[in-house]
N, C-alpha and C positions, 0 to 999 in steps of 0.2 A: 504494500500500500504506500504510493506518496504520500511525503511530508508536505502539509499543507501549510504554504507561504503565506502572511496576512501581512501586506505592506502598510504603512502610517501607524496611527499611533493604534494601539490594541490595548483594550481594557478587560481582559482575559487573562486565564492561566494558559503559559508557555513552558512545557516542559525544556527540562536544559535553561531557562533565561538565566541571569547572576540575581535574581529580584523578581518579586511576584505582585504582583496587582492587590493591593491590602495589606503588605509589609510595612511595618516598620524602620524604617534606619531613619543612619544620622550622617549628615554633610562634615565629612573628616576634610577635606584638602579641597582646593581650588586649579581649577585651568591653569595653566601661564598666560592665557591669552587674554585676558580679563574683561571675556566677554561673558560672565557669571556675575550674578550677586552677590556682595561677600556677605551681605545680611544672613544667608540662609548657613555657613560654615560655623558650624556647634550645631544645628538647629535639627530637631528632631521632625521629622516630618512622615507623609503616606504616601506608595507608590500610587498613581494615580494611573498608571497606563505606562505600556512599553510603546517607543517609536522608533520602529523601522524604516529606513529611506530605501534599502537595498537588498533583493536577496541574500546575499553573500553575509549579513549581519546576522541572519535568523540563525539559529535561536540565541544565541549564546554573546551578542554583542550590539546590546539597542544602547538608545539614548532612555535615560531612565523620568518619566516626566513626573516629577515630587510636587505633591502638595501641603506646601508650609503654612499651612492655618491661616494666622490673618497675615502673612510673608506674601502669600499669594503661590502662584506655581511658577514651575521654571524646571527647565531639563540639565541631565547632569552626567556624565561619564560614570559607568558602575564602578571605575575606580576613585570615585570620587564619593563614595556611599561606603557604610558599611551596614549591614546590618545592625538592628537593636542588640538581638542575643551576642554578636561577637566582641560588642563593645567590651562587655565585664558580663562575663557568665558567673562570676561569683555575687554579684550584685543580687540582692533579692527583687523578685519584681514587684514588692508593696511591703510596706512598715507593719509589723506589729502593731495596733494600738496602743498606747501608751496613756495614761490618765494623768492629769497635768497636775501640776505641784498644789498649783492656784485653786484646782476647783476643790482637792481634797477637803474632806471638813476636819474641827479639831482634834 
């Protein structure tokens, strides 16, 4: 069976991509060409859509179109992303509650 090619941007799951539609990461590094925002570099953001110009990209080398909340979107080389989980896998992904000094009674 052929591998079915979807050119432009694709808001779908791409087996093989670096990044999935619904992912999580975060803007580690910048172009040289500084035709990016540096706003979004730390920023945690959503994959929004993979965008393919060319066959030759599929699957394994889109432009990754991130959506940065109120950043707005903007596309970004997947080595320009990491993952959430590969930031800090020892990191937990939420706090314990913790009850505050302030509210205990006496």
């Amino acid at each position: 069976m052929p591998l079915e090619v979807k050119l432009g941007v694709v808001h779908e799951a791409v087996p093989g991509a670096p990044f999935q539609v619904g992912q999580r990461v975060r803007v580690v590094c910048m172009a040289d060409d500084d035709s990016l925002d540096e706003r979004f570099v730390g920023q945690l953001g959503v994959v929004a859509g993979l965008v393919y110009d060319d066959v030759a990209q599929y699957p394994n080398d889109p432009m990754v179109l991130l959506d940065g909340g109120q950043l707005g979107t903007d596309v970004f080389f997947p080595e320009e992303l990491r993952a959430e989980a590969e930031l800090d896998p020892e990191r937990p992904r939420h706090r314990p509650y913790r009850q505050s000094v302030l509210s205990r009674g006496p």
